[in-house]
N, C-alpha and C positions, 0 to 999 in steps of 0.2 A: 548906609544900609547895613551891609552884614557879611559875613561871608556868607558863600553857598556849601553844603552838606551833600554830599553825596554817599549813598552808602549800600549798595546795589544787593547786598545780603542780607540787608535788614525784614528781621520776620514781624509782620503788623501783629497778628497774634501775641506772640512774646510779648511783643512792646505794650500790647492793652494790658494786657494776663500780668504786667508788672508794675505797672500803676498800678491794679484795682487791690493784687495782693498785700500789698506793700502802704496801702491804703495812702500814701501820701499826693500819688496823681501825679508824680514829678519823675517816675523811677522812670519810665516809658521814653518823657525829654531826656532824662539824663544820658540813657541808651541811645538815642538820635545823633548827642551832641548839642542838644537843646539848653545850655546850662544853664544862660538866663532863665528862660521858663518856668526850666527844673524848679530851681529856688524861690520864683514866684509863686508856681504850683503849691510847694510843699507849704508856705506861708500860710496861702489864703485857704487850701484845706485845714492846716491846724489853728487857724482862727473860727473856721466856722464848723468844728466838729462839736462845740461846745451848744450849738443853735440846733437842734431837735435834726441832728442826724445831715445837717445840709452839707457836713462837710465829705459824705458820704457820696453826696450827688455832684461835687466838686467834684469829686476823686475820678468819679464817671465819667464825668463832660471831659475830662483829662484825659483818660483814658482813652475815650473813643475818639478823640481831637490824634491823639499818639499813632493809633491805628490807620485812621485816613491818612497819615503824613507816611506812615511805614508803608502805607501801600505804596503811593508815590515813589520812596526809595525804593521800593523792590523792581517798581514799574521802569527803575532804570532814572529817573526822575530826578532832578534835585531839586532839593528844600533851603528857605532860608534860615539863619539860627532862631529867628523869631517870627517864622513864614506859621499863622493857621491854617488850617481846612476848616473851623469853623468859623464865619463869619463874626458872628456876635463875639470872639474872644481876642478879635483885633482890638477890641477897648480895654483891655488887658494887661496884654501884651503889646506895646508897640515899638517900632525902630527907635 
């Protein structure tokens, strides 16, 4: 599996608001602890930034994946380094 992430200060805010600036989709993992991810993230956004903007909606679905897992942390919660909250991006990312 993985290790478990804990990180009870973590702000979901921040963590979106840092993926979407940052356009890579990865910044957000990164701040988690997310590192695999991160580096998967930032790939498959800079593969399809070049596709009519899709890599913009990458950057999104990242982002807002970032946020629901920050909640979780804040929630006191732990995460794993490759745990989603969105379903469809278990094909992704997997253990």
């Amino acid at each position: 599996m993985g290790e478990e992430i804990n990180k009870p200060d973590a702000n979901p805010t921040l963590l979106c608001l840092a993926s979407v600036v940052c356009f890579n989709g990865g910044l957000g993992y990164l701040l988690m602890g997310q590192k695999k991810k991160a580096l998967i993230a930032v790939i498959i956004s800079y593969f399809l930034s070049p596709c009519c903007g899709l890599g913009w909606v990458a950057a999104f679905v990242f982002a807002y994946d970032a946020f629901l897992l920050g909640q979780k942390l804040q929630n006191g919660e732990s995460i794993g380094e490759n745990e989603n909250a969105l379903e469809f991006l278990n094909k992704i990312f997997k253990d």
